[in-house]
C-alpha positions in Angstrom: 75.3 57.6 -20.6 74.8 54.5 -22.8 74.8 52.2 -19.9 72.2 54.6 -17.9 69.3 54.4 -21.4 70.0 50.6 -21.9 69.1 50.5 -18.0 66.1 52.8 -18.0 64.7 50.7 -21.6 65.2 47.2 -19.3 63.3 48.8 -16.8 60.5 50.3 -18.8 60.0 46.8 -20.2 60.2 45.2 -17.3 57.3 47.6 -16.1 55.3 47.0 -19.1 55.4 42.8 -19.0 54.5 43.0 -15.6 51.4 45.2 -16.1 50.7 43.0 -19.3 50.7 40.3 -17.0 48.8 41.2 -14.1 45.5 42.2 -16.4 46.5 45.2 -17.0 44.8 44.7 -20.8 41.4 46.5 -20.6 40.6 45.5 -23.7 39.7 42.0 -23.5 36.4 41.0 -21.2 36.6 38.3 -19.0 34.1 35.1 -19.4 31.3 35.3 -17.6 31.2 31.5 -16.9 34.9 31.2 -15.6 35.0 35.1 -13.8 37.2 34.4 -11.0 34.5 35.6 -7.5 35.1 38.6 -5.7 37.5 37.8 -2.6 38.5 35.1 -4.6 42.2 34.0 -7.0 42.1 31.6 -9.4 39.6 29.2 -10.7 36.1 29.8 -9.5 35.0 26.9 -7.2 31.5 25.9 -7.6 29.2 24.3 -5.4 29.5 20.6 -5.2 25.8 19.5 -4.7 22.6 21.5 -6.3 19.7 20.2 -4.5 16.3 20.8 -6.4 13.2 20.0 -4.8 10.0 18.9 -7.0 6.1 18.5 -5.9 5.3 15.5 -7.9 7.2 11.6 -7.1 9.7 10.5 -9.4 9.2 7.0 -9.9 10.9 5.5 -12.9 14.3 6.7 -14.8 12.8 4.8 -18.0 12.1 7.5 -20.6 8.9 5.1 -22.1 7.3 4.3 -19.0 6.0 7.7 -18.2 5.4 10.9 -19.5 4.9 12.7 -15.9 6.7 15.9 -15.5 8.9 15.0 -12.5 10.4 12.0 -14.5 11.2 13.3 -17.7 13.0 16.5 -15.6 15.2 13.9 -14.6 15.5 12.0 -17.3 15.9 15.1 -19.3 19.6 15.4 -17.5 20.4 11.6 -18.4 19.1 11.0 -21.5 18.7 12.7 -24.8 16.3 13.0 -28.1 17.0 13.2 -32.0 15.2 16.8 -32.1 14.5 18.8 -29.2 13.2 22.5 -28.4 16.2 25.0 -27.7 14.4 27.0 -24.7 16.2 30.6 -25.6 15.0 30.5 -29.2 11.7 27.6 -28.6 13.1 26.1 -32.6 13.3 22.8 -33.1 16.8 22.2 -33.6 18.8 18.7 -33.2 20.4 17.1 -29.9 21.6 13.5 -31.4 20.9 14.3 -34.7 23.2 16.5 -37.1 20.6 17.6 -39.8 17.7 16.1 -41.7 16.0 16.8 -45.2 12.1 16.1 -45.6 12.7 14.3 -49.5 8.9 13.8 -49.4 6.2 14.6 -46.3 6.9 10.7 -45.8 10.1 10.0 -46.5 12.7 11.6 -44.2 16.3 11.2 -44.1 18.8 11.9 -40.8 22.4 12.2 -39.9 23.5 11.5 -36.5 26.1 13.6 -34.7 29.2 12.0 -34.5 31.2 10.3 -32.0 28.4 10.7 -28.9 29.2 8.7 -26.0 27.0 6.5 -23.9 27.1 6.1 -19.7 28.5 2.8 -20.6 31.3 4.0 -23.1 30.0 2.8 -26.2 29.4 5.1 -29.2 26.0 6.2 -30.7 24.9 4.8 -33.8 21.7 3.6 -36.1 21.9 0.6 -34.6 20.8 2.5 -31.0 18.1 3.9 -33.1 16.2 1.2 -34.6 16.2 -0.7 -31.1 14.8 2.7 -29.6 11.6 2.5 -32.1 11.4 -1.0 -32.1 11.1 -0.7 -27.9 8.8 1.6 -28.4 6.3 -0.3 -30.4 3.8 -1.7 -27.9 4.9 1.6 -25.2 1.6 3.3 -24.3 4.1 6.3 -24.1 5.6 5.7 -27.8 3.5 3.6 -29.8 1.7 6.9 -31.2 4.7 7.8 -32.5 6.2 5.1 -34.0 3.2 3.9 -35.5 3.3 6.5 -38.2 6.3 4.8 -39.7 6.2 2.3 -42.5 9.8 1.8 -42.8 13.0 2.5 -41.5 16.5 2.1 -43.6 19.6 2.2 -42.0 21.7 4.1 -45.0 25.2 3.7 -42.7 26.3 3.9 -39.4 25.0 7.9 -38.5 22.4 8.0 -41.4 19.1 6.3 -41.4 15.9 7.1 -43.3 12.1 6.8 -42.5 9.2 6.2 -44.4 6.1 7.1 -43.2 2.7 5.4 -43.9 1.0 8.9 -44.2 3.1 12.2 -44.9 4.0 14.5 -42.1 5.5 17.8 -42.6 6.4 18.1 -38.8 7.7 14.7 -38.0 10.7 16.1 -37.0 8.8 17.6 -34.0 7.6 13.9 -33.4 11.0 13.2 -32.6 11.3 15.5 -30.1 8.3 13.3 -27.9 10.8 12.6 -24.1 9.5 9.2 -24.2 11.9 8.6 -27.5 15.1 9.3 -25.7 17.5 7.2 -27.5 19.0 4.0 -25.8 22.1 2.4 -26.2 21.3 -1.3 -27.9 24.2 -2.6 -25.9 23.5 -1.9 -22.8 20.4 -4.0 -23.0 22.2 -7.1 -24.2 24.5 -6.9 -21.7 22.6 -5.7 -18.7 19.8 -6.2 -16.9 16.9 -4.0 -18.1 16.4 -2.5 -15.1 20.4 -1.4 -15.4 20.2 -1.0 -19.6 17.5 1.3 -19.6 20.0 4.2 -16.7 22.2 4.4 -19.8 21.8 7.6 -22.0 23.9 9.9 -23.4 23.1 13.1 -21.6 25.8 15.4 -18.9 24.3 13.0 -15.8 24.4 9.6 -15.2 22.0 8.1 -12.8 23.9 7.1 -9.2 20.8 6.2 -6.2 16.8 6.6 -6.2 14.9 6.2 -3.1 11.4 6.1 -3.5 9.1 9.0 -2.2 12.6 10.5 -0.8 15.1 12.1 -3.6 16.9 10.6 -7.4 20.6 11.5 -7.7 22.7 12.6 -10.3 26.5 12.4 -10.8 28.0 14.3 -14.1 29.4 12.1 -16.7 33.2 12.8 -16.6 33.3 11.1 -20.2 30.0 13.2 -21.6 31.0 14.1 -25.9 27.4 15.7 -26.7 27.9 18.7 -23.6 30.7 20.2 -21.6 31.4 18.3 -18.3 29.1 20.1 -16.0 31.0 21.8 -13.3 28.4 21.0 -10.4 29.6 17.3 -9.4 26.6 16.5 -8.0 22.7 16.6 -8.9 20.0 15.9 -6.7 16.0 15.8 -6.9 14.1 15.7 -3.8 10.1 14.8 -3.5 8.8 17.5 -1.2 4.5 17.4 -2.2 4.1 20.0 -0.1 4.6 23.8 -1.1 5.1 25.3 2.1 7.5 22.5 3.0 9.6 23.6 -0.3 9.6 27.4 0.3 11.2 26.3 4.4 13.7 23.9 2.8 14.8 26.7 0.7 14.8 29.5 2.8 17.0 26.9 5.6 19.7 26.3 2.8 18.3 22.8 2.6 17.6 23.1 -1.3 19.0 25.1 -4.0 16.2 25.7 -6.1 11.7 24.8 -5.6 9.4 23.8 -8.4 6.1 25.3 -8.2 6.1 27.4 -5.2 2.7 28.7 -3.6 1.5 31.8 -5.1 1.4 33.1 -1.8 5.1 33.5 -1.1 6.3 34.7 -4.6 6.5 38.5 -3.3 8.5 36.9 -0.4 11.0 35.2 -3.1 10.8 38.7 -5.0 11.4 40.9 -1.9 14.2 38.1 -0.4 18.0 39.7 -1.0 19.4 35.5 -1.0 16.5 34.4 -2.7 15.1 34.7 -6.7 11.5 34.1 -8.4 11.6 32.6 -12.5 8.6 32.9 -14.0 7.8 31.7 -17.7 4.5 31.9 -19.2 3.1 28.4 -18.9 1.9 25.7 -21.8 1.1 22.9 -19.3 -2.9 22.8 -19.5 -4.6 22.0 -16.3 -8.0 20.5 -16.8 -11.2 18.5 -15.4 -11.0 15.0 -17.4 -13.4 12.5 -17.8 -13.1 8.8 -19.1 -15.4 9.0 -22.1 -15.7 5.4 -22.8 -17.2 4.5 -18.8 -20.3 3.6 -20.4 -21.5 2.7 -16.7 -21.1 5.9 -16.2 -22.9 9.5 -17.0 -19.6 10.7 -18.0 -19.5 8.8 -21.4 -22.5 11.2 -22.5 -20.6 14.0 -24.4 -24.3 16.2 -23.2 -23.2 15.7 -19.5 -20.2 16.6 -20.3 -21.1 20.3 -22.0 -23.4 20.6 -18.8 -20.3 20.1 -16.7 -18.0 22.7 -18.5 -21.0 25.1 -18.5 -21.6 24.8 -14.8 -17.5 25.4 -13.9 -17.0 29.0 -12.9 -12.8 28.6 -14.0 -12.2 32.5 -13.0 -13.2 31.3 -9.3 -11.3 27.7 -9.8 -8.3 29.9 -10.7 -8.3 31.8 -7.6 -8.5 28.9 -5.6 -5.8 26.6 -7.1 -3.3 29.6 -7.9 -3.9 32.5 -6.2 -5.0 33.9 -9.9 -1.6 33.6 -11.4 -2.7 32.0 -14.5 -4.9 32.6 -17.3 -8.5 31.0 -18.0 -8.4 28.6 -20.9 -11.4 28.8 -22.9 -9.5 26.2 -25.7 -8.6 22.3 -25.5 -5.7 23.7 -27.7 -3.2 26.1 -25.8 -2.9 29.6 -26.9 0.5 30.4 -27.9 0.6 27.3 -30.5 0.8 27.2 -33.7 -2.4 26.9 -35.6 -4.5 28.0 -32.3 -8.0 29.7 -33.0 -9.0 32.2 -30.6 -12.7 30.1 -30.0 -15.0 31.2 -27.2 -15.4 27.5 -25.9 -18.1 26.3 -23.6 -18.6 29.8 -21.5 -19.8 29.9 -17.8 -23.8 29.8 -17.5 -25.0 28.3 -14.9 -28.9 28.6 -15.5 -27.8 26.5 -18.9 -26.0 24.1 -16.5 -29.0 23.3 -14.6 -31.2 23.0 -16.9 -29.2 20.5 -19.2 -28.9 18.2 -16.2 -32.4 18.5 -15.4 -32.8 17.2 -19.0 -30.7 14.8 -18.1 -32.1 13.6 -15.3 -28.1 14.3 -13.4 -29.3 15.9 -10.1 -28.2 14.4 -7.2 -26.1 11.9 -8.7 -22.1 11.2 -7.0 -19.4 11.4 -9.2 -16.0 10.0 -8.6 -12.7 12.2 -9.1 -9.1 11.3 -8.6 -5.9 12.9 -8.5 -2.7 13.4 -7.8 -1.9 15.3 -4.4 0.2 18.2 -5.5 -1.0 21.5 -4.0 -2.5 22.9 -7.6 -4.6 19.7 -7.8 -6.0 19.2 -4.3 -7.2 22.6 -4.1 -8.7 22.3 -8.3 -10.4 19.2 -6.9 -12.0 20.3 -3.6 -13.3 23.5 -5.6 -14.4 21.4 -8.5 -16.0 19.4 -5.2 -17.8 22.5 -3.9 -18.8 24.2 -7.3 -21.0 20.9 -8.3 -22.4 21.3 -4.8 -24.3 24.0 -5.8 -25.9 21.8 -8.8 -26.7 18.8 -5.9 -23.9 16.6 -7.7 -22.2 15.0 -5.1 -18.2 14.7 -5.6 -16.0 11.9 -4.2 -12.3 12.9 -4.1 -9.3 10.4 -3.8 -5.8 12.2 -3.8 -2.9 9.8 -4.2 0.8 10.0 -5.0 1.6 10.4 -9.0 2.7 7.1 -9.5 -0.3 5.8 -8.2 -2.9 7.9 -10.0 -1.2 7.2 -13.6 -1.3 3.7 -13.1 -5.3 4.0 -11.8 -6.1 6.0 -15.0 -4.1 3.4 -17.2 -5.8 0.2 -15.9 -9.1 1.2 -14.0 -11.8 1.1 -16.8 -14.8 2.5 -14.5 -12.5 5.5 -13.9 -15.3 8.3 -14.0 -13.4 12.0 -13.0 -9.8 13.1 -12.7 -8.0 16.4 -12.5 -4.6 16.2 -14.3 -2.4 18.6 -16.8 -0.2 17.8 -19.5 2.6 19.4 -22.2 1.6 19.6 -25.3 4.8 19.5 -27.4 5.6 22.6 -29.6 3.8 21.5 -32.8 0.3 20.9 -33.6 -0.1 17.0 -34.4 1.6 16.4 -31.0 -1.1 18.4 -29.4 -4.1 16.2 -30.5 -2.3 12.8 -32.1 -1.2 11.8 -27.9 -4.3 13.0 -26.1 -7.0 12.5 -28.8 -6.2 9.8 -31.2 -7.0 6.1 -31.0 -4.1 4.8 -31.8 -2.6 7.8 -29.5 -1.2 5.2 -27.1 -2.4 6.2 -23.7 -5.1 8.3 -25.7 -5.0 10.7 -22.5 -6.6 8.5 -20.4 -10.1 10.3 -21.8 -10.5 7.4 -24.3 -12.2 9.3 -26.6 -12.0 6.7 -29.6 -13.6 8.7 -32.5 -12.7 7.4 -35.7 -14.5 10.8 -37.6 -11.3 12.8 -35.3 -8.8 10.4 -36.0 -9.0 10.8 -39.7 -8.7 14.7 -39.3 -5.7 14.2 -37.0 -4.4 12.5 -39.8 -5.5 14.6 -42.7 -4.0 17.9 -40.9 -0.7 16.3 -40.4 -0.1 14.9 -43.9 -1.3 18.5 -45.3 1.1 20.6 -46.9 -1.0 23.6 -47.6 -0.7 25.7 -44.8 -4.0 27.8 -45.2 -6.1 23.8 -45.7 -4.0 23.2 -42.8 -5.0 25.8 -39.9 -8.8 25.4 -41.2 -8.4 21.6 -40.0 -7.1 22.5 -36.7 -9.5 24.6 -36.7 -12.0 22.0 -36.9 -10.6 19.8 -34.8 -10.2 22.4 -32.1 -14.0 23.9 -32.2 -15.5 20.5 -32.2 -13.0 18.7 -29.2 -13.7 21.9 -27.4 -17.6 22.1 -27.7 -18.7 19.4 -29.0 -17.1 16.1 -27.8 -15.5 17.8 -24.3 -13.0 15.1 -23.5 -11.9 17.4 -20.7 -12.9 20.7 -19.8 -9.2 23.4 -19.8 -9.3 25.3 -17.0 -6.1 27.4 -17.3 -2.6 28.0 -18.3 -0.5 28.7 -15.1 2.4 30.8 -15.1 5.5 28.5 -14.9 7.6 29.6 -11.5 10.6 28.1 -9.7 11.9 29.8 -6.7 15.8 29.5 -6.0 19.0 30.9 -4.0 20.2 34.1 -5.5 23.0 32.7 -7.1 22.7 29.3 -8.7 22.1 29.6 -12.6 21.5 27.3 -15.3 17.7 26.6 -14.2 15.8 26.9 -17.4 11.7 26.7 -17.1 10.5 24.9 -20.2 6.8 26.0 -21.2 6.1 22.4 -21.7 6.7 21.8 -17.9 9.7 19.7 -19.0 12.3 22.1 -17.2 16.3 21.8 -17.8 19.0 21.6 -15.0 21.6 20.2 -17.4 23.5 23.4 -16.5 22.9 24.3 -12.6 25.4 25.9 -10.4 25.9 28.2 -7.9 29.8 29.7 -7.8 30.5 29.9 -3.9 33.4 32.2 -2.7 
C-alpha cells in the first residue's frame, strides 16, 4: 500500500511539473513585444527589411545642412539630440542628456547619460558637445541657436554648463532643434567629413544612399542608448508621387507611405492588409514671400495684406487636401503654447482689389517656386488660378527639394514660394528660426526687423508667465497682420498609410516622424 501512495504522489508531481511547464500558469501575461505568432513555436521572427516610402528627396545624412522633413526622418534613426519631444506624452524629456537644472534663466547646467556609444565605438562625452556647437556656429541651420550662448564650461567628462548672453527659461527646448544632433569629435579627426558627419549614436547606422532612389539603414548591433532593433534592415525610398506610393503599398513593394492622397484614405480604412495613422498636424503650410526683394512688389508689407486678403484658404484647402486640414488664420500654430486665438487677415476680396488698385498691382506677373510634392503643386496651381481672378499673372517652377532649398538660400530676387515647416514644441523656437535676424536661414522670408527681434528676445528671457503670453501675443498679431512674412494657409492632418501589421511608426506633429522602432512580426 505504501509503495502504491509513494507511486501515485511521483505521478501527481510529475503531472503538475509538466503542466507548470507547458504554460499551464494563467496568471502571468505574456509580452506583447516577444508573443510568440499564431501557427508559430518559439521566438517570433520578424521581418528582415521595412521599406518606407517618402514624398520629398532625401539628400544629405548631415543633421546641419538641412532642416527638410525627409532628412531629419532619417537622420532622426541615426543620430540623436540632448533634449527631445517624447511623442506618447509630447514633454520634453532627455535623449543624451541625464538631467539639467536652470541655476539662473542664463546659466544652465547638464549631465550626460553615461556610457552612450557611437557608430564608430567611441564613447560620448563633453568633448562631442562642444565640437557640436562650435560646428554649428556659421550653420544657417544652427547658428540661431548657438548664438544665444555666451559661454560654455566643461565641468567633467558628462557635465557641462552654458551661459547665455540673454536668459531663457526654455533653452532646454533649444536643444531639442534636429539640426543639433550631437557628433562624435573623433570621427571627424579621423575621417573624412563626408564619413565623420554618418556617425551618431542612434539604433541605425547609415549603410548606402542613392540619390532621387532610396537611403538605407542597418541597426547598430553595438547601440547603448536603445535596444538593438529587431528589424535588421531600414530602408527610405523617394516616391514624389502619391498615387505611385498607395500602388507600391498595396503590391507589397513598401511597408509603410508618407502622406498619402486624401483620396484613398477610405481605401486604407476599408483595406483588411492595410492601416491609416492620422495625427493632428503642426507642420504649417503657407504662401511665402522674400520680404527683402526690393526689386520686387513683394517687399511691400501692403502688397502683402492684399495678397492674404485676396486668398480664399477654405477653397486652397480643398484643392491641396481634399479638406483634411484646418484653415490657419495664425502665423503661430494653434495647439502651442502661448497661441492667441486672432482672427488674422480674413478673406475679402472687394478689400483685395481695391488695395492693389491702390497699389497700382494689376496685371503684374509674380514668380512662385516650389517643391513638387503633391500638397504643393496643387497649393501652387490654385494659388496660380485664385490671383487670376485679380489679373496677377503667376509663374510656377516645381523642382525637386533639394533644389528649391538651395534656390531660396542663394537666389536674392526670389519673389514667391510655397513651403511648410515644424515649429518645435516651445514658443521662442516658433519665431527665433523663421523670424529673427540672426535666425540663421531667417525662413527664407528675410524679414530683418530689428523692432521684432528685440521682442523675440524680450519674450524668451521673461520669466513672468502672464508678461510673457502678452509678448507673444504681440508678436503674433503684428507678424500675422501687419508685417505678413507669409500668409498660413492650414494645418493638415498628419497621415501615413501602412501594411496591417508593422508597428513602431510614430507620426510626430512636427512632421519629424520616428521609425526607430518599425517591425512587422511575419509568421
Amino acid at each position: 500500500m505504501k509503495k502504491v501512495t509513494k507511486f501515485l504522489i511521483c505521478l501527481l508531481l510529475i503531472s503538475l511539473l509538466i503542466t507548470r511547464c507547458s504554460g499551464g500558469d494563467k496568471d502571468v501575461p505574456s509580452d506583447p513585444k516577444t508573443e510568440t505568432p499564431s501557427g508559430t513555436s518559439g521566438e517570433p521572427k520578424y521581418k528582415k527589411e521595412i521599406i518606407i516610402a517618402i514624398a520629398d528627396e532625401f539628400t544629405t545624412i548631415d543633421p546641419m545642412e538641412t532642416t527638410a522633413e525627409s532628412n531629419q526622418i532619417v537622420q532622426d534613426c541615426t543620430h540623436d539630440l540632448l533634449t527631445d519631444t517624447n511623442l506618447l506624452t509630447m514633454q520634453n524629456e532627455g535623449e543624451l542628456v541625464d538631467s539639467w537644472e536652470m541655476i539662473e534663466p542664463d546659466h544652465w547646467r547638464f549631465k550626460l547619460k553615461e556610457n552612450v556609444r557611437f557608430h564608430d565605438g567611441t564613447i560620448l562625452d563633453v568633448d562631442d558637445v562642444i565640437f557640436t556647437f562650435e560646428r554649428g556656429k556659421d550653420k544657417s541651420t544652427t547658428s540661431a541657436y548657438i548664438s544665444k550662448i555666451k559661454d560654455f564650461i566643461k565641468v567633467d567628462d558628462l557635465t557641462f554648463e552654458v551661459k547665455l548672453h540673454n536668459g531663457d527659461v526654455d533653452f532646454n527646448y533649444v536643444l531639442a532643434a534636429n539640426s543639433l544632433a550631437i557628433l562624435s569629435k573623433e570621427a571627424f579627426e579621423t575621417m573624412p567629413e563626408e564619413e565623420a558627419v554618418k556617425i551618431g549614436t542612434g539604433p541605425w547606422k547609415f549603410e548606402e544612399f542613392v540619390p532621387g532612389d532610396y537611403v538605407s539603414l542597418v541597426r547598430f548591433e553595438e547601440c547603448t542608448l536603445y535596444d538593438v532593433p529587431n528589424t535588421e534592415r531600414l530602408v527610405f525610398r523617394m516616391i514624389p508621387e502619391a498615387s505611385s506610393r498607395m500602388i507600391a503599398l498595396e503590391n507589397g513593394e513598401v511597408d509603410a507611405i508618407m502622406s498619402p492622397s486624401p483620396t484613398d484614405y477610405n481605401r486604407l480604412s476599408e483595406s483588411s492588409n492595410l492601416k491609416l495613422i492620422t495625427e493632428t498636424g503642426r507642420g504649417q503650410h503657407f504662401i511665402g514671400f522674400n520680404c527683402s526683394n526690393t526689386n520686387s512688389i513683394v517687399s511691400n508689407p501692403e502688397f502683402r495684406k492684399a495678397i492674404a486678403h485676396a486668398i480664399n484658404k477654405e477653397e486652397m484647402v480643398i484643392a491641396a487636401w481634399d479638406g483634411y486640414a484646418q484653415v490657419s488664420t495664425s502665423i503661430m500654430c494653434r495647439d502651442m503654447e502661448y497661441y492667441a486665438d486672432i482672427e488674422g487677415i480674413p478673406y475679402d476680396p472687394d478689400k483685395a482689389k481695391e488695395m492693389l488698385k491702390e497699389l497700382n498691382a494689376e496685371g503684374i506677373t509674380l514668380n512662385l517656386i516650389t517643391s513638387d510634392a503633391s500638397h504643393r503643386v496643387k497649393m501652387a496651381e490654385n494659388f496660380q488660378a485664385q490671383m487670376a481672378r485679380y489679373g496677377i499673372t503667376v509663374n510656377v517652377e516645381f523642382m525637386q527639394q533639394a533644389a528649391l532649398i538651395e534656390r531660396l538660400q542663394n537666389d536674392k530676387n526670389t519673389e514667391v514660394f510655397v513651403l511648410s515647416w515644424t515649429p518645435g514644441m516651445n514658443a521662442d523656437y516658433m519665431y527665433r528660426n523663421p523670424i529673427h535676424s540672426q535666425g540663421g536661414r531667417s525662413f527664407y522670408a528675410n524679414l530683418n526687423n530689428s523692432e521684432i527681434d528685440a521682442l523675440i528676445d524680450a519674450a524668451a528671457a521673461e520669466v513672468d508667465t502672464t508678461k510673457r503670453a502678452q509678448m507673444y501675443e504681440e508678436l503674433q498679431v503684428r507678424l500675422t497682420t501687419e508685417l505678413v512674412p507669409w500668409v498660413p494657409i492650414a494645418q493638415a492632418t498628419l497621415t501615413m498609410g501602412a501594411d496591417k501589421d508593422v508597428t513602431g511608426l510614430l507620426l510626430h506633429p512636427g512632421l519629424v516622424h520616428q521609425f526607430k522602432t518599425a517591425e512587422k512580426i511575419i509568421n
